[in-house]
RODO-2510 file (C-alpha; in nm, 4 decimals, decimal comma):
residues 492
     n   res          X          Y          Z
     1     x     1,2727    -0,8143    -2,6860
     2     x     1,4675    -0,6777    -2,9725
     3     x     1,5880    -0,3360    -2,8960
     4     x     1,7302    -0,3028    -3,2691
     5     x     1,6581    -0,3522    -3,6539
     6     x     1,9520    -0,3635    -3,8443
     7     x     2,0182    -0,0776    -4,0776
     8     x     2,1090    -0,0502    -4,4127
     9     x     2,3487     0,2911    -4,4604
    10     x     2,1136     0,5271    -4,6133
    11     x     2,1158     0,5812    -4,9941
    12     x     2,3514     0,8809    -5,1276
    13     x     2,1616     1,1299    -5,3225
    14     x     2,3621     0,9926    -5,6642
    15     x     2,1934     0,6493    -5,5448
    16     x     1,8479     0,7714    -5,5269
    17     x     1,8826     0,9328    -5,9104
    18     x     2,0038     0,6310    -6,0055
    19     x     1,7238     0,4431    -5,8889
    20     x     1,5418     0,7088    -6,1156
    21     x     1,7314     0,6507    -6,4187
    22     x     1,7963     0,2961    -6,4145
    23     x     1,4451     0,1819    -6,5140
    24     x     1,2710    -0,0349    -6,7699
    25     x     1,4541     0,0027    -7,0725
    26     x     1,7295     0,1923    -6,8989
    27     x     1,8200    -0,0594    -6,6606
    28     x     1,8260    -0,3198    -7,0020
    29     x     2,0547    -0,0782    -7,1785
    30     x     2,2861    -0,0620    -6,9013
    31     x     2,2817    -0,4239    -6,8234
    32     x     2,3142    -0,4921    -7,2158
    33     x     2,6487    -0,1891    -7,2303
    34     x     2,7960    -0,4049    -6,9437
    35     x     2,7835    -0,1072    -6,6870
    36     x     2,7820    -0,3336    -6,4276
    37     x     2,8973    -0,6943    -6,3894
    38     x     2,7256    -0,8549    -6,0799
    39     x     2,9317    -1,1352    -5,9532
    40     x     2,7664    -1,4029    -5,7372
    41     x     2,8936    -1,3903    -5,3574
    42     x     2,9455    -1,8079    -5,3265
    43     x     2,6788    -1,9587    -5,0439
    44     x     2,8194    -1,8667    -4,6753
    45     x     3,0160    -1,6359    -4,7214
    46     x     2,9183    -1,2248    -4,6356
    47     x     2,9563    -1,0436    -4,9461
    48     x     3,1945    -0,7385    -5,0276
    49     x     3,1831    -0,4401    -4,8402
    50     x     2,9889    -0,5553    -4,5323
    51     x     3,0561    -0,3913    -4,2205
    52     x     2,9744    -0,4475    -3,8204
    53     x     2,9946    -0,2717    -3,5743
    54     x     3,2931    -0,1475    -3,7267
    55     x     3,4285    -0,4622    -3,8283
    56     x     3,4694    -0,5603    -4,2006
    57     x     3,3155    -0,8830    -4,2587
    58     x     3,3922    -0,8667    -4,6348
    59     x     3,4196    -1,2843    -4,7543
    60     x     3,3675    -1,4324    -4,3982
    61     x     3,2578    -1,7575    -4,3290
    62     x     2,8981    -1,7181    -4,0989
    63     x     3,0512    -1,8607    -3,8388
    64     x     3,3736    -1,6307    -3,8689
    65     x     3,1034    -1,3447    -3,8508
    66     x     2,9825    -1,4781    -3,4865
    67     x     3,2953    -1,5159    -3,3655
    68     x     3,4074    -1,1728    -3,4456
    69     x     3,0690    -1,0198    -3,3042
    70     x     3,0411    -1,2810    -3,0003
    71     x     3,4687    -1,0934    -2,8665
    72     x     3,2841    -0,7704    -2,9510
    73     x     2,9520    -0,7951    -2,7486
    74     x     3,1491    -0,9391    -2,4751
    75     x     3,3354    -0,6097    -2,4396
    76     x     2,9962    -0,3975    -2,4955
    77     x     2,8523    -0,6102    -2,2103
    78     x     3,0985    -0,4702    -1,9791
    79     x     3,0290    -0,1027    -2,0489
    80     x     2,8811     0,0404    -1,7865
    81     x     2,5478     0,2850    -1,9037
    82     x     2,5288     0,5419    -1,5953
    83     x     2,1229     0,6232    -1,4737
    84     x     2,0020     0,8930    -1,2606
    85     x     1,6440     0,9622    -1,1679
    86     x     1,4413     1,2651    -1,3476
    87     x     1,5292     1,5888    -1,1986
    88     x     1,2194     1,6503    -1,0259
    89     x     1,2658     1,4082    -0,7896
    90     x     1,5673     1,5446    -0,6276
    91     x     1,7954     1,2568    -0,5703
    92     x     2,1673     1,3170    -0,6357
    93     x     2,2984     1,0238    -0,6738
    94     x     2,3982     0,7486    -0,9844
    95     x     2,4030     0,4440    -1,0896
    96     x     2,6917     0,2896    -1,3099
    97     x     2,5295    -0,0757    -1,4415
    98     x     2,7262    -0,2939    -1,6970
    99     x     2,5251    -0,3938    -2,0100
   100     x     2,5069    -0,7262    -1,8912
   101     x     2,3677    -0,6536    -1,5532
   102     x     2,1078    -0,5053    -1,7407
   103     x     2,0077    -0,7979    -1,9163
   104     x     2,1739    -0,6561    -2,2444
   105     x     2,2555    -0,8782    -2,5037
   106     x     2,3393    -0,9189    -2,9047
   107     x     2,1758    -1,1639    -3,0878
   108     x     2,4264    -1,2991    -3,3076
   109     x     2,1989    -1,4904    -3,5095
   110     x     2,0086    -1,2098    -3,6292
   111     x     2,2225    -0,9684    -3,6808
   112     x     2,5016    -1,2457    -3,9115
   113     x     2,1741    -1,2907    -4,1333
   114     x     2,1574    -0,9716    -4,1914
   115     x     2,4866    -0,9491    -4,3277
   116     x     2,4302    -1,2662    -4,5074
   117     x     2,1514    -1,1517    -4,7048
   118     x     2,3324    -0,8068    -4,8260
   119     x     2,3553    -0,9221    -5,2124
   120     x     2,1189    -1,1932    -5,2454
   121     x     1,8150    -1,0071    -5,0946
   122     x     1,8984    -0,6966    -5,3109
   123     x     1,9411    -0,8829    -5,6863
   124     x     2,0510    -0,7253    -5,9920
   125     x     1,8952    -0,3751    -5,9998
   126     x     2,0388    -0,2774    -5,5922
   127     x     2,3475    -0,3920    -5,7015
   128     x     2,3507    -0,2117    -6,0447
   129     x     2,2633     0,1011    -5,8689
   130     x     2,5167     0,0612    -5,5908
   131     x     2,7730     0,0578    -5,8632
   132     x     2,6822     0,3393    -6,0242
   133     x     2,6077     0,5532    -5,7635
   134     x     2,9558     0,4262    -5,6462
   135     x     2,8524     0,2775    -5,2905
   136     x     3,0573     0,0294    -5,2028
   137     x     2,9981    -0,0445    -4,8109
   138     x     2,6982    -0,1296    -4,6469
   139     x     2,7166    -0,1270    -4,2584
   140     x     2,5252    -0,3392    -4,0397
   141     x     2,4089    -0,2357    -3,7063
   142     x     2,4045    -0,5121    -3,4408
   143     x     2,0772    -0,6119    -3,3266
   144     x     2,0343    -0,5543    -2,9408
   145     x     1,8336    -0,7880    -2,7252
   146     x     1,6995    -0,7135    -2,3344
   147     x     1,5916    -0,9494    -2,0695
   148     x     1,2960    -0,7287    -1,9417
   149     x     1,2704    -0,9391    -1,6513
   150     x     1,6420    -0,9071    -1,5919
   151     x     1,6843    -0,5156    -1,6070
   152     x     1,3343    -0,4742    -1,4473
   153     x     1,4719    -0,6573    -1,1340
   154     x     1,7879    -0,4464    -1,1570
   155     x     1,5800    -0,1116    -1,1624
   156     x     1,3271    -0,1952    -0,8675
   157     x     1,5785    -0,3543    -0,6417
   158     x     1,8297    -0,0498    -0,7212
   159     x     1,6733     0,2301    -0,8154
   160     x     1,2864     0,2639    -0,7257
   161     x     1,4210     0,2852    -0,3103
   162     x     1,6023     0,6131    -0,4046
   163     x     1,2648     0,7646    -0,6164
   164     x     1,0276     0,6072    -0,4096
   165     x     0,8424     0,9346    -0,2550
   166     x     0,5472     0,8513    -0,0069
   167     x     0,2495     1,0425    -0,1017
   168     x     0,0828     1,2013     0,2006
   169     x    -0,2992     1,3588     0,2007
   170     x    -0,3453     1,6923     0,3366
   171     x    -0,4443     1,6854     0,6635
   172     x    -0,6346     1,9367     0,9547
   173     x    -0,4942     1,9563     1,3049
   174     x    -0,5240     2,1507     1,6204
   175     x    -0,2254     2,3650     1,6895
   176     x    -0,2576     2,5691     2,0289
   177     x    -0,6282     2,5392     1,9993
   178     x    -0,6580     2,6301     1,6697
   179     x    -0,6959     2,4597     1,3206
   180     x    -0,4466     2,4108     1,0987
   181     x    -0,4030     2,2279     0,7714
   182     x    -0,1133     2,0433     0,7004
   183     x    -0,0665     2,0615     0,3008
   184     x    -0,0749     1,7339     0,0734
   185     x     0,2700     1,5251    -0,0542
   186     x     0,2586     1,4674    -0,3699
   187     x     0,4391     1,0961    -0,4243
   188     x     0,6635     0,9848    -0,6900
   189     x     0,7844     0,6486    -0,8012
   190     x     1,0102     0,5054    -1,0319
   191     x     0,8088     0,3662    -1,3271
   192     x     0,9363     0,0584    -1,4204
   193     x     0,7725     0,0393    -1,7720
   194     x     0,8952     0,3567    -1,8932
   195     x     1,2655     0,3545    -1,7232
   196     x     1,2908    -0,0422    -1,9106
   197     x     1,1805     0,1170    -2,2565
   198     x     1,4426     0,3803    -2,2157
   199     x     1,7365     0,1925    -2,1226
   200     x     1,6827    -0,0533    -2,4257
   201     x     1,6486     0,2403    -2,6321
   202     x     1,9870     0,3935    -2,5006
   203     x     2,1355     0,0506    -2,5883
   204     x     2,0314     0,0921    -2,9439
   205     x     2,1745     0,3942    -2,9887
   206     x     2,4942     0,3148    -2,8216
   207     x     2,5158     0,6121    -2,6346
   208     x     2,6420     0,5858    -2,2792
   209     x     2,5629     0,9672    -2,1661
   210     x     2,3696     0,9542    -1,8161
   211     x     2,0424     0,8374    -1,8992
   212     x     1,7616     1,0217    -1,7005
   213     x     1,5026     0,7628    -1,5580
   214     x     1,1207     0,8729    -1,5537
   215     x     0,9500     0,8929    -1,3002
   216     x     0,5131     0,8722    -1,2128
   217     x     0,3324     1,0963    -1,0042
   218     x     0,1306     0,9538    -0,7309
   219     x    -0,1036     1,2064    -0,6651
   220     x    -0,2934     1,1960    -0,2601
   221     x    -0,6664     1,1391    -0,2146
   222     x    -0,7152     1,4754    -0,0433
   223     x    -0,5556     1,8396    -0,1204
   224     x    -0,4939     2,1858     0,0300
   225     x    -0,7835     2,2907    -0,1582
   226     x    -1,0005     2,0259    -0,0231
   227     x    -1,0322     2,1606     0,3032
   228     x    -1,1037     2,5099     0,2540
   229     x    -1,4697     2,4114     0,3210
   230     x    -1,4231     2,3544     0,6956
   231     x    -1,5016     2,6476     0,8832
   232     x    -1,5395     2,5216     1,2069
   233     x    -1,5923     2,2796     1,4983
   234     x    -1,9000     2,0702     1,4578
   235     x    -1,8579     1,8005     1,7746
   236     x    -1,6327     1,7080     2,0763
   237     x    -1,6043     1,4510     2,2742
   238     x    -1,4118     1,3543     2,5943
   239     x    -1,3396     1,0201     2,8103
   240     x    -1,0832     1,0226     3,1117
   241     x    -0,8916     0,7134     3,2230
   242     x    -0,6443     0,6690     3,5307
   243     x    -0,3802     0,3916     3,3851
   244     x    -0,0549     0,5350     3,2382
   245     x     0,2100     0,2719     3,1206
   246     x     0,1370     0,0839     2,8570
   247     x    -0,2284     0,1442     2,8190
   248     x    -0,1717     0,4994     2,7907
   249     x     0,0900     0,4423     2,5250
   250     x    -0,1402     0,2190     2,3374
   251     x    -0,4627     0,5089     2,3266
   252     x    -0,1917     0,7656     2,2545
   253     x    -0,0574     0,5542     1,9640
   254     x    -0,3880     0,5326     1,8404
   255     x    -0,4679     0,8917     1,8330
   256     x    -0,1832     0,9889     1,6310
   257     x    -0,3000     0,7654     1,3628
   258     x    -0,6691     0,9201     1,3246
   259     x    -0,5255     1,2356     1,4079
   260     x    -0,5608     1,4993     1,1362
   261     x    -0,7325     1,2244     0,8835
   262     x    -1,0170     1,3641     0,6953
   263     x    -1,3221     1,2208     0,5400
   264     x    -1,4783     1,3764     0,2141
   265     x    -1,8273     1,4196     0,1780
   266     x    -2,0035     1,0588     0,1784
   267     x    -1,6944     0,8805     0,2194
   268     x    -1,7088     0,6040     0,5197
   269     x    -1,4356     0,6026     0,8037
   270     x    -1,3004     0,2972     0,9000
   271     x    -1,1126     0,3111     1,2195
   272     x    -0,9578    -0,0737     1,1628
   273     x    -0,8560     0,0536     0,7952
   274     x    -0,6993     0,3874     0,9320
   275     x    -0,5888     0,2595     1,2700
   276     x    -0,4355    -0,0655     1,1089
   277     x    -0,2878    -0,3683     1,3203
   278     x    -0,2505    -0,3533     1,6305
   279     x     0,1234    -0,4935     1,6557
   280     x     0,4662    -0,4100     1,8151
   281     x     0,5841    -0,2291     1,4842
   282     x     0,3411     0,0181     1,5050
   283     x     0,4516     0,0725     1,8752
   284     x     0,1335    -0,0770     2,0496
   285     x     0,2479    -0,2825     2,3745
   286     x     0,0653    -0,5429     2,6329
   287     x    -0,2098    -0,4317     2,8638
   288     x    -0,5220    -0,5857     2,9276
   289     x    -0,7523    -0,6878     2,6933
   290     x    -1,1228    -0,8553     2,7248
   291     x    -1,1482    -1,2394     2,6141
   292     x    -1,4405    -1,3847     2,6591
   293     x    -1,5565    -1,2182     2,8988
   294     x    -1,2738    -1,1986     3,1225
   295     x    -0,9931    -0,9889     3,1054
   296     x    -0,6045    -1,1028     2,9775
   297     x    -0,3045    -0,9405     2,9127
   298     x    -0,2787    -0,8250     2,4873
   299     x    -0,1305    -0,6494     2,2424
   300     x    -0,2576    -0,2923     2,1605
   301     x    -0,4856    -0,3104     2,5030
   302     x    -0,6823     0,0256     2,5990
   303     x    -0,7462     0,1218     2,1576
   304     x    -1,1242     0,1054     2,2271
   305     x    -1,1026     0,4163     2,4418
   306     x    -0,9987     0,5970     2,1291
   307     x    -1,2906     0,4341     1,8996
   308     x    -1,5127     0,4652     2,1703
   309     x    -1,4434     0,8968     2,2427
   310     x    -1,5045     0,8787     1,8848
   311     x    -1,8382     0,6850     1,8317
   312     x    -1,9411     0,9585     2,0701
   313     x    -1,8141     1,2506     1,8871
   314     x    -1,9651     1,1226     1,5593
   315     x    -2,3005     1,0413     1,7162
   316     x    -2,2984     1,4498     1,8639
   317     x    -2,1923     1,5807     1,4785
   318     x    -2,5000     1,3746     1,3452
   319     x    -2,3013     1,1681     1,1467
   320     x    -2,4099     0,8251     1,0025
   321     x    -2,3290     0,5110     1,2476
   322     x    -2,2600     0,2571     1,0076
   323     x    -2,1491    -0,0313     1,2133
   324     x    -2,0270    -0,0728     1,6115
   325     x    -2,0259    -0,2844     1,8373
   326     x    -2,0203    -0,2795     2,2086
   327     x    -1,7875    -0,4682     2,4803
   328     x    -1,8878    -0,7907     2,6728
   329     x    -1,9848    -0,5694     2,9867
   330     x    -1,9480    -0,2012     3,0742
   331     x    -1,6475    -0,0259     3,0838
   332     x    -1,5752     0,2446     3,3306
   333     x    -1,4926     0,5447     3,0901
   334     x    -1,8460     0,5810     2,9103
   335     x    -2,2096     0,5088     2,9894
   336     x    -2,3308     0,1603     2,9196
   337     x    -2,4738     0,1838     2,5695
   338     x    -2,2459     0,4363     2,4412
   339     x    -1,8711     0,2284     2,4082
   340     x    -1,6979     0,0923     2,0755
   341     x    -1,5013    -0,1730     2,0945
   342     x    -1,3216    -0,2463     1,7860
   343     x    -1,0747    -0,6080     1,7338
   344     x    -0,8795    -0,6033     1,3676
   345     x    -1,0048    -0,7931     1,1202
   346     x    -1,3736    -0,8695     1,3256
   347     x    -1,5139    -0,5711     1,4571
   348     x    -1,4933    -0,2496     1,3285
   349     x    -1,6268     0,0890     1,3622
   350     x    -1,7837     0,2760     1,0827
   351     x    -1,9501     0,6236     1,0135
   352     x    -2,0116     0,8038     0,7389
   353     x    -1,9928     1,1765     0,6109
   354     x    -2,3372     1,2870     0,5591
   355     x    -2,2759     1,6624     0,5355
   356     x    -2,1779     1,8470     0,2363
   357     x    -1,8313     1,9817     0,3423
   358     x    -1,5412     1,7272     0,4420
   359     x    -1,4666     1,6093     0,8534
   360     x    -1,1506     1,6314     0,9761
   361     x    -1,1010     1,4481     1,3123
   362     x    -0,8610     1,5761     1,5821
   363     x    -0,7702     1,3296     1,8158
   364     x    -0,5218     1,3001     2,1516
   365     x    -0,4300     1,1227     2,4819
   366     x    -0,2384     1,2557     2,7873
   367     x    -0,2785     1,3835     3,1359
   368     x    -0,5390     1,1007     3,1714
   369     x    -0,7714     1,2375     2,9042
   370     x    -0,8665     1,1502     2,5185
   371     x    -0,9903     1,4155     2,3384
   372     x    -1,1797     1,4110     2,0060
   373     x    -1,2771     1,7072     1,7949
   374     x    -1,4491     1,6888     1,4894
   375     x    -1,4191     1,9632     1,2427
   376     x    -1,6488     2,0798     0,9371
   377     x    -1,9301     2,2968     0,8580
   378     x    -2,1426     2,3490     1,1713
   379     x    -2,5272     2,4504     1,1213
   380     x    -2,6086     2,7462     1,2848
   381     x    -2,8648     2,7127     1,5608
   382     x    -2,8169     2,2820     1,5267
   383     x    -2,7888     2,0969     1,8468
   384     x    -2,7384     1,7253     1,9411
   385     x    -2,7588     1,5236     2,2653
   386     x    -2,7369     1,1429     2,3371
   387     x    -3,0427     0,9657     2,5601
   388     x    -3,0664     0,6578     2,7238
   389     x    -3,4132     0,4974     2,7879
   390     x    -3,5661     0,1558     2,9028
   391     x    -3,2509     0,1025     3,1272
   392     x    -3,2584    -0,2625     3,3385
   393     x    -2,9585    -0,4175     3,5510
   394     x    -2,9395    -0,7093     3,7501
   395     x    -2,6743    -0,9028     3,9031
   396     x    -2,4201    -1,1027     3,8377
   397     x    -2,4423    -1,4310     4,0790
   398     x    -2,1048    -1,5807     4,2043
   399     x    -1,9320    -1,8955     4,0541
   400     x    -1,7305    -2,0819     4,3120
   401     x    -1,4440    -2,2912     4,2157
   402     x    -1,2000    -2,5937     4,4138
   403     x    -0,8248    -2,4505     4,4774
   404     x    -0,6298    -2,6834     4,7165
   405     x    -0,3870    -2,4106     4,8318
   406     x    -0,7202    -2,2531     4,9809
   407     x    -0,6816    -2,2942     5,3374
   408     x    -1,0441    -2,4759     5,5018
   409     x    -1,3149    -2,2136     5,5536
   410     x    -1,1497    -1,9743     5,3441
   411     x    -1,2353    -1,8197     4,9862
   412     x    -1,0209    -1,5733     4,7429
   413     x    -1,2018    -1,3745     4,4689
   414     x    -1,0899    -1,4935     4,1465
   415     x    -1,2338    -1,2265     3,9397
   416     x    -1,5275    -0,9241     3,9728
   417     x    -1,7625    -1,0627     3,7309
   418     x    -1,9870    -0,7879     3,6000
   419     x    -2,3776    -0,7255     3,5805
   420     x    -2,5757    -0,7563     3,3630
   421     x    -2,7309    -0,4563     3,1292
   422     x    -3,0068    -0,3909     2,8773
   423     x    -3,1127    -0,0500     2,7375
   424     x    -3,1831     0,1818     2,4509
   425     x    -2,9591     0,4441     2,3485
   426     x    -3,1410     0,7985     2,1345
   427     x    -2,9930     1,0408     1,9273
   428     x    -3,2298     1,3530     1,9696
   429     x    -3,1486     1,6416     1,6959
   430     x    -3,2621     1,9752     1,7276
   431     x    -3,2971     2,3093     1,5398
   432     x    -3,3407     2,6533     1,7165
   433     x    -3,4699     2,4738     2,0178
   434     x    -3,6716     2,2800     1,8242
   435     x    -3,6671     1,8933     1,8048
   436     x    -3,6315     1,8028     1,4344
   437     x    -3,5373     1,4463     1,4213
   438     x    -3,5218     1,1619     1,7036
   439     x    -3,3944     0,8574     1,6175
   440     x    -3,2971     0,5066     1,7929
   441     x    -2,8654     0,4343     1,7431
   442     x    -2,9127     0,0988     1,9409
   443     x    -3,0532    -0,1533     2,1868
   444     x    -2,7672    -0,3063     2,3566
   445     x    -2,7730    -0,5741     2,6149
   446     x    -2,4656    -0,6614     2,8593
   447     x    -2,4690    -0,9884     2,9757
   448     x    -2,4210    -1,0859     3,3216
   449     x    -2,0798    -1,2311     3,4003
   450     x    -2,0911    -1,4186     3,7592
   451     x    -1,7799    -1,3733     3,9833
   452     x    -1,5698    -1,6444     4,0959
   453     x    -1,4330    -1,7075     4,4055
   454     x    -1,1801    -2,0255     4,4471
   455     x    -1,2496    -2,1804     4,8068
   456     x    -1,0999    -2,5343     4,9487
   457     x    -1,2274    -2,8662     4,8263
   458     x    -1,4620    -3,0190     5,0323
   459     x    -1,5296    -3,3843     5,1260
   460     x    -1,8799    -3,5015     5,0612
   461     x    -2,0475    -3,5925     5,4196
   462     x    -1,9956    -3,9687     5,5388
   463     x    -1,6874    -3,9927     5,2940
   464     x    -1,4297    -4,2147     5,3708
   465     x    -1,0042    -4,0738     5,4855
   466     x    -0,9461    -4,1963     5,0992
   467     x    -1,2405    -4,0190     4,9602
   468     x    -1,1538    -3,7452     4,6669
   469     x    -1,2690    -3,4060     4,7667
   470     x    -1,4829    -3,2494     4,5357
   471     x    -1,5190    -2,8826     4,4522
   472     x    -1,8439    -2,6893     4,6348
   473     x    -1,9717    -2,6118     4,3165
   474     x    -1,8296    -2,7538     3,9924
   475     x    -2,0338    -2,5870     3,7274
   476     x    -1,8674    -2,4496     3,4146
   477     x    -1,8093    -2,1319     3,3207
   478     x    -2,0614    -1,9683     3,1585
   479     x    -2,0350    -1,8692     2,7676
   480     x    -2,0996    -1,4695     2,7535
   481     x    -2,3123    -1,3612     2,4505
   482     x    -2,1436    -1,2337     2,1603
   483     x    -1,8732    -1,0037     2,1067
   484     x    -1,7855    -1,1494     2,4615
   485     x    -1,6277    -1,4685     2,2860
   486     x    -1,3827    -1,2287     2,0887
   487     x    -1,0276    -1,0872     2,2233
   488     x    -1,1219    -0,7412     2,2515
   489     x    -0,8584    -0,4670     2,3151
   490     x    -0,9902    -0,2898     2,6292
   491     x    -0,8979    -0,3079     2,9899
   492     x    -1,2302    -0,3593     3,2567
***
């Protein structure tokens, strides 16, 4: 990218009457009077009078130009330009790049023509007015190249860390029972585009004063102002569990992240999207998860207890269920019909903001309890309650498996299993006592999963000493209906 045209010194004032003057007959009359006698500069050689960059390149060969201007840019090169960030983004500190690391360059090519064509380009009347107006040096600025790609790489590798600014949206939490919001974070970043334009034009000029780099605003999604509409407590919710460890560090984890997040009027909350992976860098740990049907040691094990306290909450502020899913069998902290389980990147769980003012969602874990509060702009004499109807059970049945450390006649309980469950599951809305809406949230069935017990082989009657044994009952397992084929993160 040239950075640079080269310049021509400016005309003096006695040159710009004299361009006046000498004109049509004028100029003859001169040329006739022998004001001026042009001399022919010989091919490849810089005429009288040329400067660069300070040097005088009066009768040099081309390639005596180069070489003169190659030993020059070669010192430029290693001139450091120092760069700060803008002001406004606080950072106290400098950087002191050469030229070169910049991707700064002179294109020798370009800026010898130049000089080359002082003379030849101009003809008769530049030259007769240069002589009368008594200009005998023309200068020649050297024309400045940048590798974009070169000084971009230098700015985001060295810079952009120190401007980089996270933005953060304002947020609503509960402080000692009360609600508070936490005000927005404007971010900031280095922009690249801007900061590459203005070093190459620092270059041009050759000035090597600190050269302030601009910055962009990244502005947050949600502001102080934003929440000023919330005026109270519209839902709660609250599930108890009796683990600690590293389940209860997992739903703990989980409620920081929804914790104080907010969700404008007809936006959708996505607890996978806010949550995000479940992995050791976002300080989830191993507990037990459900896989197929059975339950396993996982990362991030005991989340669904947060999504689930929350599918609850949003279901008692009357907010819109768009998607959820529930577990392969009941789990012991909710009512069958009424969990969440969520896996990242398969299932996820969904609502959206159907009121008018935004919902911010308060969410924690500890002392064996997660708590959810939702907060907007309740409707006075609006109630909400949850129903189950159409409820059915039945059992499980018992899968028996061979285990030759069982000693004869004896059996050992492999796992639980878990019954089977269908029902329907109501949201019933009501104004001053009045029912105003009733509406169906789901139909959910729980498949039965059959215990197994692990019991001695057997040998089949009238066997021989050399006979195999055989298992009492070697049937499969069964295949649990779907989500129970997916790793979910929730403990039995």
């Amino acid at each position: 990218m040239a950075v640079s045209k080269a310049r021509r010194a400016p005309w003096s004032a006695a040159a710009r009457s004299a361009r006046g003057v000498l004109s049509g007959a004028a100029l003859l009359t001169a040329a006739g009077m022998g004001i001026a006698s042009v001399s022919q500069t010989p091919d490849g050689i810089i005429a009288a009078g040329v400067h660069a960059a300070g040097m005088d390149w009066s009768g040099l060969t081309q390639a005596a130009a180069k070489e003169q201007l190659g030993a020059w840019a070669d010192e430029e090169r290693a001139r450091r330009l120092p760069l700060r960030i803008a002001p406004e983004a606080n950072v106290q500190k400098t950087w002191t790049p050469r030229l070169g690391d910049l991707g700064a360059a002179v294109d020798a090519d370009a800026t010898v023509a130049e000089a080359m064509a002082v003379g030849r380009r101009d003809g008769l009347v530049a030259a007769l007015i240069a002589r009368f107006a008594g200009r005998e040096e023309v200068h020649i600025s050297p024309k400045w190249v940048l590798d974009e790609k070169k000084a971009r790489t230098y700015l985001y590798t060295q810079v952009a860390p120190s401007a980089r600014r996270t933005k953060a949206d304002a947020r609503y939490i509960l402080v000692a029972g009360r609600g508070k919001v936490v005000p927005e974070q404007v971010g900031a970043a280095l922009d690249l585009v801007e900061a590459t334009g203005a070093v190459a034009a620092r270059i041009v000029t050759g000035s090597r004063e600190p050269l302030a780099l601009p910055l962009k605003v990244v502005s947050p999604r949600i502001i102080t102002a934003d929440l000023q509409a919330i005026t109270g407590e519209v839902a709660r919710f609250r599930t108890r569990y009796t683990e600690r460890g590293n389940r209860e560090a997992n739903v703990k984890a989980s409620c920081e992240r929804i914790n104080g997040h907010v969700v404008m009027p007809g936006e959708v909350f996505s607890y996978n999207q806010v949550v995000g992976p479940r992995d050791a860098e976002r300080g989830y740990r191993m507990a037990k998860v459900i896989v197929r049907g059975r339950v396993e040691q996982g990362v991030g094990g005991g989340i669904c207890q947060t999504s689930t306290t929350l599918y609850n909450a949003a279901l008692l502020a009357d907010l819109d269920i768009v998607s959820r899913s529930h577990h392969a069998f009941p789990v012991p902290y909710c009512k069958p019909g009424t969990d969440a389980t969520v896996v990242y990147g398969q299932i996820d769980f969904r609502f959206r903001n159907t009121t008018d003012a935004p919902i911010a969602i308060s969410a924690a874990a500890g002392s064996g309890q997660v708590n959810v509060h939702l907060f907007g702009k309740p409707v006075a004499g609006k109630t909400v309650r949850i129903e189950r109807t159409n409820i059915s059970t039945w059992r499980q049945g018992t899968m028996t498996v061979s285990d030759p450390s069982i000693a004869p006649g004896k059996t050992k309980r492999i796992d639980k299993g878990h019954a089977g469950w269908r029902g329907s599951v109501w949201r019933v809305v009501m104004q001053n006592g009045k029912q105003v809406r009733r509406e169906r949230i789901s139909s959910d069935v729980y498949a039965a999963v059959p215990a197994i017990v692990a019991a001695a082989p057997t040998v089949p009657p009238g066997a021989g000493a050399g006979s195999a044994p055989t298992a009492p009952n070697p049937k499969p397992l069964p295949s649990p209906i779907t989500p129970a084929s997916i790793r979910t993160q929730d403990p039995p």
